[in-house]
C-alpha positions as CSV (number, residue, x, y, z in Angstrom):
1,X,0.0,0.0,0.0
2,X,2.8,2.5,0.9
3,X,4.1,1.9,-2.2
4,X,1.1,2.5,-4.6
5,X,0.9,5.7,-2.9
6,X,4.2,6.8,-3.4
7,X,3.7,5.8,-7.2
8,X,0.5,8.3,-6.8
9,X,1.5,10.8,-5.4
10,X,5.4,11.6,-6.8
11,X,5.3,10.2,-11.1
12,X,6.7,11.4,-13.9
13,X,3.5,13.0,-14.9
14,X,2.8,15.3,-12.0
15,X,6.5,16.4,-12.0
16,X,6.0,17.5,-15.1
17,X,2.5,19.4,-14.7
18,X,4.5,20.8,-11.3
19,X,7.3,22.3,-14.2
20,X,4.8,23.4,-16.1
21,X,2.9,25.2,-13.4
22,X,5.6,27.3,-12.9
23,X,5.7,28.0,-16.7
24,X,2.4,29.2,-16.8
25,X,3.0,31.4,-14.1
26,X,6.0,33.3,-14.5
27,X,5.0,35.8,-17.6
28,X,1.6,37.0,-16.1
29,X,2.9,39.8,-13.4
30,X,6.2,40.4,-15.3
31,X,3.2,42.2,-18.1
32,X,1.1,42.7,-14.8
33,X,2.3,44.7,-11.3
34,X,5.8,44.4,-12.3
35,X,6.0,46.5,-15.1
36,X,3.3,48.9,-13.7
37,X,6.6,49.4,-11.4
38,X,9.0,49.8,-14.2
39,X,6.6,52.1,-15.9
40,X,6.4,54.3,-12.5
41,X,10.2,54.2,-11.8
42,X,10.4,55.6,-15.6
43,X,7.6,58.5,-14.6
44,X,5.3,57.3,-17.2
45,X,2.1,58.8,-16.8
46,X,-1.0,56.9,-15.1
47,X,-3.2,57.2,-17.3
48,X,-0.7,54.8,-19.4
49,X,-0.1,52.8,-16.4
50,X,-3.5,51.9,-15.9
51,X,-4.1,51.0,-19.8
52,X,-1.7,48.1,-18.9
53,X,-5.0,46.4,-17.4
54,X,-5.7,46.0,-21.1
55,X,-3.1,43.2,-21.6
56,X,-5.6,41.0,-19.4
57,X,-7.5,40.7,-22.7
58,X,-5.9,37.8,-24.3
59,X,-6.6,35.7,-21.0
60,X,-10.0,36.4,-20.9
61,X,-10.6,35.6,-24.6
62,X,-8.2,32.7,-24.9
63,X,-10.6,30.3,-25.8
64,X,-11.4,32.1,-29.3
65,X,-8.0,30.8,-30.6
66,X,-7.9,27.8,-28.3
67,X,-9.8,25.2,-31.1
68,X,-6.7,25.8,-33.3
69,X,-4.3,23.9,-30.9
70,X,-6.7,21.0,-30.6
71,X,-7.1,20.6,-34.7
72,X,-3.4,21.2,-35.6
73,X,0.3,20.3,-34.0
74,X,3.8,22.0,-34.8
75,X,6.2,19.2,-34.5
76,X,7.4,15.8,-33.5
77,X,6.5,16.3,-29.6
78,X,3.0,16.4,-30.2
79,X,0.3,18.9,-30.1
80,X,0.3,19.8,-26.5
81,X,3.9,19.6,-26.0
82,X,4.7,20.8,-29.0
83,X,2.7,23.9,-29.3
84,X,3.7,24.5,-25.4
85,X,7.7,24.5,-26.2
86,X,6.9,26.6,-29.3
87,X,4.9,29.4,-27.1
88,X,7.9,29.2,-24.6
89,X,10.3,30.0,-27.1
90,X,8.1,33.0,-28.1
91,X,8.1,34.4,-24.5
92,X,11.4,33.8,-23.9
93,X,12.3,36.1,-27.0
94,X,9.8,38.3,-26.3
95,X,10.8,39.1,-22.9
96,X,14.0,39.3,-23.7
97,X,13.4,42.1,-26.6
98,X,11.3,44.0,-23.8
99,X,14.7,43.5,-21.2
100,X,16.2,45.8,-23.8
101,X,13.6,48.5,-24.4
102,X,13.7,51.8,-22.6
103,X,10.4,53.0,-21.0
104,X,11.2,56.9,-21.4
105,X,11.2,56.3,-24.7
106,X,9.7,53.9,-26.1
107,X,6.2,53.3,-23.7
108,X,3.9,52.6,-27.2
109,X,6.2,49.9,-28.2
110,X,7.1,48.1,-24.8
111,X,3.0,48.2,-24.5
112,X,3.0,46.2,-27.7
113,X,5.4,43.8,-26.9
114,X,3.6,43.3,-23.4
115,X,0.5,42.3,-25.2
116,X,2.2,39.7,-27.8
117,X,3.6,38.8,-24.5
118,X,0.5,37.9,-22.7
119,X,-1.0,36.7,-26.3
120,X,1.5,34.2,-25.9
121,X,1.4,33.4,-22.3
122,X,-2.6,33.1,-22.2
123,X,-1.6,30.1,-25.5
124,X,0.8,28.6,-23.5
125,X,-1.9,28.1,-20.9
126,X,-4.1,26.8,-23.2
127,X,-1.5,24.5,-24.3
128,X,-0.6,23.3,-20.7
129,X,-4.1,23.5,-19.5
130,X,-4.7,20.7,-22.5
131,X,-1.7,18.7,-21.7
132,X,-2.4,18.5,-18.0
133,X,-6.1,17.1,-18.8
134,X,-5.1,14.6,-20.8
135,X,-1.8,13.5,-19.3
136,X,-3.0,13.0,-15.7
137,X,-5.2,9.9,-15.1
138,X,-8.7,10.5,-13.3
139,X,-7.1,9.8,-9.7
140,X,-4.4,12.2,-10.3
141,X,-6.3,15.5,-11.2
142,X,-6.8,16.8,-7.6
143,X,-3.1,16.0,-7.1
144,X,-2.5,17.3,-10.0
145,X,-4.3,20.9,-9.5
146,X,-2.6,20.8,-6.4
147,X,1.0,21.0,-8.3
148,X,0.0,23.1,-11.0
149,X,-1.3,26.1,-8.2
150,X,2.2,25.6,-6.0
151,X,4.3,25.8,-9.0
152,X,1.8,28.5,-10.4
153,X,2.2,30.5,-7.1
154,X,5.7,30.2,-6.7
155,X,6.3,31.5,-9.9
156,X,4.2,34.5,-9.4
157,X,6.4,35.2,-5.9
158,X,9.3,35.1,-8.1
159,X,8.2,37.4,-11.0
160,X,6.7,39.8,-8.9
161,X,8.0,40.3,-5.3
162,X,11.7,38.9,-5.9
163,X,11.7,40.7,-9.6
164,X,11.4,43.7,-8.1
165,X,14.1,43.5,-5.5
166,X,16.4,42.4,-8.5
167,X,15.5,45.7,-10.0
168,X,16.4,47.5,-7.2
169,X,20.1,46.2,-7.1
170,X,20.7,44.8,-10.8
171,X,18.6,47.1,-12.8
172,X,15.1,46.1,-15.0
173,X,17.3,45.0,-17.9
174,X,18.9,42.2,-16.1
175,X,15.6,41.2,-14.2
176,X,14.1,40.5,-17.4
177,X,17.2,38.9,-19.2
178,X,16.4,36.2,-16.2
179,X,12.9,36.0,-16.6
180,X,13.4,34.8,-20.0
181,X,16.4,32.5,-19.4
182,X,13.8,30.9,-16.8
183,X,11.3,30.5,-19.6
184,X,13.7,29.6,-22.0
185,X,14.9,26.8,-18.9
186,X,11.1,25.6,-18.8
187,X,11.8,24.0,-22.5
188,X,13.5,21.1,-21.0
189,X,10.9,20.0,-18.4
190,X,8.4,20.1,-21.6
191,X,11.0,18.1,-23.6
192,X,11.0,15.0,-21.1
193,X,7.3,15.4,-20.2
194,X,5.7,12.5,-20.9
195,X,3.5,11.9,-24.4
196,X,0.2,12.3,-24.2
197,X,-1.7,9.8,-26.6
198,X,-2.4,12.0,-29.9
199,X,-6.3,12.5,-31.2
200,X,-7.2,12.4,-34.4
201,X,-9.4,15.7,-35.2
202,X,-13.0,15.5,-35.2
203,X,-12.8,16.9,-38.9
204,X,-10.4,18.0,-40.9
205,X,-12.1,21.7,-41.2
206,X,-11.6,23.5,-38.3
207,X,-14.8,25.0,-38.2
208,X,-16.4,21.8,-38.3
209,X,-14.4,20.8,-34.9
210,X,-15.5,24.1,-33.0
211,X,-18.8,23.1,-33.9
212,X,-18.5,19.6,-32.8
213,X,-16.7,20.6,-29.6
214,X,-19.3,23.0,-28.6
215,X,-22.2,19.9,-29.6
216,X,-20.1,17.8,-27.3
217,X,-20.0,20.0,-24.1
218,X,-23.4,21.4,-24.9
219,X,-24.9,18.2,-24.9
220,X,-24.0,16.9,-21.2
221,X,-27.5,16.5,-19.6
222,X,-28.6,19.3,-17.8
223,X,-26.3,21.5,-19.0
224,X,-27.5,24.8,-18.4
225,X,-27.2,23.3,-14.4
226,X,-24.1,22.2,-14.9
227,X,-22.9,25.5,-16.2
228,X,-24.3,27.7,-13.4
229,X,-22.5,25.3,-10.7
230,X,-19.7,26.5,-12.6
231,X,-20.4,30.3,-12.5
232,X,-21.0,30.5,-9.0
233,X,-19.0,27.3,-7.5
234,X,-16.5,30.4,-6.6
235,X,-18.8,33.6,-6.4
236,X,-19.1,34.2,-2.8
237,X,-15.5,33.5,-2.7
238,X,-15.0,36.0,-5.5
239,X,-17.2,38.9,-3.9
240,X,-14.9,38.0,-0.5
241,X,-11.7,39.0,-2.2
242,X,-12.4,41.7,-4.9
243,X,-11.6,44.6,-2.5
244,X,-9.4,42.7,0.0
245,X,-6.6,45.3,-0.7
246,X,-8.7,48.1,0.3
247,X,-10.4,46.9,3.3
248,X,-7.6,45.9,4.8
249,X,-5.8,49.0,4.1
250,X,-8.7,51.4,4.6
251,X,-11.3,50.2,5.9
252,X,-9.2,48.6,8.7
253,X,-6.4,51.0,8.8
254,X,-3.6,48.7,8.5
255,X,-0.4,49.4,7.7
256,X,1.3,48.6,4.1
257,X,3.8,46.4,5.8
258,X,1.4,44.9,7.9
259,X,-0.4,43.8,4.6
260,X,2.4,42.7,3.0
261,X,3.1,40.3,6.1
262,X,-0.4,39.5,6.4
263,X,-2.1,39.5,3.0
264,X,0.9,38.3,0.4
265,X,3.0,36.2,2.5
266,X,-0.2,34.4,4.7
267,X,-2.4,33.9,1.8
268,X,0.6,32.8,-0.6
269,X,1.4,29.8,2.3
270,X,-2.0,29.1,3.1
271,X,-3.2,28.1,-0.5
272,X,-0.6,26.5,-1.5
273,X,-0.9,24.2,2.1
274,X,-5.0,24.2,0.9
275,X,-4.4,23.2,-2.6
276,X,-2.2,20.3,-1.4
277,X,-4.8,19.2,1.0
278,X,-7.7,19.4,-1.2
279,X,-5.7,17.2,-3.7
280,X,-4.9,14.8,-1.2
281,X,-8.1,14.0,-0.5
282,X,-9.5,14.1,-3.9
283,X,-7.2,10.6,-4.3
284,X,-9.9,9.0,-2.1
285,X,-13.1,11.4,-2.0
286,X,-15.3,11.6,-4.9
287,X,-15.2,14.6,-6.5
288,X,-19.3,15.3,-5.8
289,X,-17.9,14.8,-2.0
290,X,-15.1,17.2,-2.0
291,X,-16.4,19.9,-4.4
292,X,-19.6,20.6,-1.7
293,X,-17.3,20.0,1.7
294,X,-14.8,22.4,0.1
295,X,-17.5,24.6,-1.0
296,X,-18.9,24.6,2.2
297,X,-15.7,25.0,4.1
298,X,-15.1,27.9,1.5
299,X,-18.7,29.3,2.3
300,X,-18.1,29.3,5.9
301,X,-14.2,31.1,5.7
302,X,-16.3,34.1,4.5
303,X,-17.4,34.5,7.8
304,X,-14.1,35.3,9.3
305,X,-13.9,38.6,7.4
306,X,-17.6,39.6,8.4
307,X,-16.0,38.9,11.9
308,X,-13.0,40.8,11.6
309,X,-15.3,43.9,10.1
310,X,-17.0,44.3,13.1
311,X,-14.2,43.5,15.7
312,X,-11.7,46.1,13.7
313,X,-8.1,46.1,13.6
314,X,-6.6,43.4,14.7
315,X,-3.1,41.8,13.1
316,X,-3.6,38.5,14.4
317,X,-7.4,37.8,13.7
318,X,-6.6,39.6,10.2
319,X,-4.0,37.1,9.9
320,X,-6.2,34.1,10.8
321,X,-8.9,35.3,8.7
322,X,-6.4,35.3,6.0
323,X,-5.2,31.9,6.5
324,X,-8.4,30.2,6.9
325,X,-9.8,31.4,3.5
326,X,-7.1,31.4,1.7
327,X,-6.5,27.8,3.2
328,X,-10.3,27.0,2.4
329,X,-10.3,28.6,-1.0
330,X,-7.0,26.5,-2.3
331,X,-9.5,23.8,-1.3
332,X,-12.1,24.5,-3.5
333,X,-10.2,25.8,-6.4
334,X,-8.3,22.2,-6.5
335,X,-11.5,20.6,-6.3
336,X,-13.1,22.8,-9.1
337,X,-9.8,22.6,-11.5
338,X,-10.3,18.9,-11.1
339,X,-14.0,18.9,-12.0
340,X,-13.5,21.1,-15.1
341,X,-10.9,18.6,-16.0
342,X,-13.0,15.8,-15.6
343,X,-15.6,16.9,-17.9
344,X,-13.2,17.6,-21.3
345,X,-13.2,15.4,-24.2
346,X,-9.8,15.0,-25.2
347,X,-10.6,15.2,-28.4
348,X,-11.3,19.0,-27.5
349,X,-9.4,19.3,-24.8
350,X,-8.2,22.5,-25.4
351,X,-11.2,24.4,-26.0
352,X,-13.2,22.9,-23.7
353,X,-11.1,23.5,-20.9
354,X,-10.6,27.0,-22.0
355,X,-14.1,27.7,-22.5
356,X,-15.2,26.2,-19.1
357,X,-12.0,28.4,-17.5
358,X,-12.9,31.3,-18.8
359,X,-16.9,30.7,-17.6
360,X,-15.9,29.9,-14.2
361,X,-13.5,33.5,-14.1
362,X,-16.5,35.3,-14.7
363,X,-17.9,36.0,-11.7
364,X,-13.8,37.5,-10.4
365,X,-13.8,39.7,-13.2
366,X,-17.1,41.5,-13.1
367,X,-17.9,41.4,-9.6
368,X,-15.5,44.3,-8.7
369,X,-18.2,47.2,-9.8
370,X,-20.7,45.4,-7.8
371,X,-18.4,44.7,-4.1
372,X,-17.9,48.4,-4.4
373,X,-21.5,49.4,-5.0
374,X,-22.2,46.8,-2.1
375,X,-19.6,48.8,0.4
376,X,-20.6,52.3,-0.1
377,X,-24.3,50.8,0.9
378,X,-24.2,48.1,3.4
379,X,-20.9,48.5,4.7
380,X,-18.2,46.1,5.2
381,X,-20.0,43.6,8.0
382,X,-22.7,42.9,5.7
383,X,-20.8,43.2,2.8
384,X,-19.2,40.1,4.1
385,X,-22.4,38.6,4.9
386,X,-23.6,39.0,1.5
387,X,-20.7,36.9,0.4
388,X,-21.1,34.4,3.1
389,X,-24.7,34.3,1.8
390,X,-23.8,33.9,-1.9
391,X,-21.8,31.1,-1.9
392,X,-24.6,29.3,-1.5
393,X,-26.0,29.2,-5.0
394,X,-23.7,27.5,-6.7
395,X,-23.9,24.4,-3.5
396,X,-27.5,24.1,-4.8
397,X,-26.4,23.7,-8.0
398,X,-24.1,21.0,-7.1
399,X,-26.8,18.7,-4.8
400,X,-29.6,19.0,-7.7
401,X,-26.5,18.1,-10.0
402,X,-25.0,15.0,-7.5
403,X,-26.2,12.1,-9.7
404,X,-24.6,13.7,-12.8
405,X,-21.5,15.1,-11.2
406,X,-20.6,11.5,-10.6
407,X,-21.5,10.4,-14.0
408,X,-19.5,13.5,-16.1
409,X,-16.5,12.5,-13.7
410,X,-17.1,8.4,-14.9
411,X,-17.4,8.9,-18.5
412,X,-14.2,10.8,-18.9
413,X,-12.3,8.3,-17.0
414,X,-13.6,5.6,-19.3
């Protein structure tokens, strides 16, 4: 027995979704907070800083391009592999080309390269997002989501918070140089990563296969169910975090340091350690079983903040508070990865998986005008509430989904 789960939980498989992971998550704030700070150090105006937002575009519309990586390859290595080395490559140039641009002077072309930039990192997470479906078996997705956000997170620690302190003593055009060798680096990991059995296209016209994907996903029974589980699986969650920044910092009255400890380093430890858990567990729960304990468990972390609201400043409950939904939300999200997973045709892997990603992200990217509005009205201990409240939803659409969930989850693994 010790052995078989040794074999689970360390193979050749998961190391190399762990690789990837970091992959994935290395170009996002170097296009993101990091070059906000370049931009500022350079006294570019903010008007310009903010347009940078923009670049989120390509991740949000990934799955409009996403078909073409499941009907054609670019080499030997395979589709998955192979189109995920090629979009390395392309970052790895790209970020170096944008190591030796100068802000003060060229700010329209560095913006342009920043988008190609996250054009190509939102591909290669199409690419890897495919690969990871369709390489991990059924018992190794939770495990597997579990990697993928550790890797994922660590690479976003590194890009961000340590890219900026080697700014500080090496300069921006040296940060970046590294950046890319680290990309560049991430080829051999996708090298050795194991093959993934290759899928004939469902026609030779790729129109033909968007259409067939969307028939396929659109045809799971109650769909339009299944669909709003995945909407609001994560919405209370969502609401809880949209204006976490600036309740802690003003509606609290903590300190930026005290944040940083707090916010950053807590939340960055805590769901990582949740993410781990949850995929632990998915190697002997169902995944009906741990998507509503997690949701519930991510439901009730809510409550912590609506707590903390009405108590006031206080490092150490802000802290916990911190922990415990950060800890509770790596739980769900490992859960929910592995769901989304579990319900992909490989034949369309990935535009199915980049369609249901992009459906389940709604609710964090539009909720912001909304939590504000909430604020200004209610106030923050109700505000909280509200988001305690409105996780709920998507746990009924689970339990009038539980015969199904089991069934999407069954016919994948067949």
């Amino acid at each position: 027995m010790q052995k078989s789960n040794q074999t689970l939980l360390i193979n050749n498989r998961l190391l190399a979704v762990l690789c990837l992971g970091f992959s994935s998550g290395l170009p996002l704030v170097l296009i993101g907070s990091t070059l906000q700070a370049w931009f500022t150090e350079a006294h570019i105006n903010l008007v310009t800083i903010g347009a940078l937002s923009l670049l989120g575009i390509p991740y949000t519309l990934k799955f409009l391009w996403a078909p073409i990586m499941d009907q054609y390859g670019l080499s030997r290595f395979g589709k998955r592999r192979g189109w995920i080395m090629a979009t390395q490559l392309g970052l790895a140039v790209l970020l170096l080309g944008l190591a030796h641009m100068d802000p003060s002077t060229e700010v329209t072309a560095m913006a342009v390269v920043a988008f190609i930039i996250a054009f190509f990192s939102a591909s290669q997470d199409i690419a890897v997002d495919a690969y990871r479906t369709d390489v991990l078996h059924s018992t190794e997705r939770g495990l597997g989501a579990a990697y993928y956000i550790f890797a994922y997170r660590v690479a976003l620690l590194l890009s961000g918070g340590l890219a900026l302190v080697s700014a500080d003593y090496l300069g921006w055009k040296i940060t970046y140089e590294i950046m890319a060798v680290l990309i560049l680096l991430s080829m051999l990991p996708a090298y050795f990563a194991p093959q993934v059995e290759e899928i004939v296209p469902a026609s030779p016209n790729i129109f033909n296969t968007i259409r067939s994907s969307l028939t396929d996903l659109l045809s799971k029974e109650r769909i339009v169910l299944l669909l709003l589980l995945i909407v609001f699986y994560k919405f209370g969650d969502a609401l809880a975090l949209s204006l976490m920044t600036n309740f802690l910092l003003h509606g609290l009255g903590f300190s930026l340091t005290e944040v940083g400890l707090a916010y950053k380093v807590v939340s960055f430890v805590a769901t990582i350690l949740g993410a781990f858990v949850g995929g632990l567990f998915l190697t002997r729960w169902t995944i009906f079983r741990a998507l509503l304990w997690f949701g519930l468990a991510q439901a009730f972390s809510n409550l912590m903040f609506m707590l903390l609201a009405a108590v006031g400043k206080n490092f150490l409950l802000m802290a916990t508070a911190i922990f415990v939904e950060n800890f509770c939300s790596g739980l769900s999200t490992a859960a929910l990865m592995a769901f989304l997973m579990s319900l992909c045709n490989h034949r369309y892997t990935a535009s199915q998986y980049a369609l249901l990603s992009a459906i389940a992200s709604l609710g964090r990217v539009f909720l912001g005008p909304l939590a504000g509005w909430m604020v200004e009205n209610i106030g923050w201990v109700q505000f909280y509430a509200w988001s305690f409240v409105l996780c709920f939803p998507g746990i009924i659409f689970l339990l009038l989904l539980k015969e199904k969930v089991s069934s999407y989850v069954a016919a994948t693994a067949e």
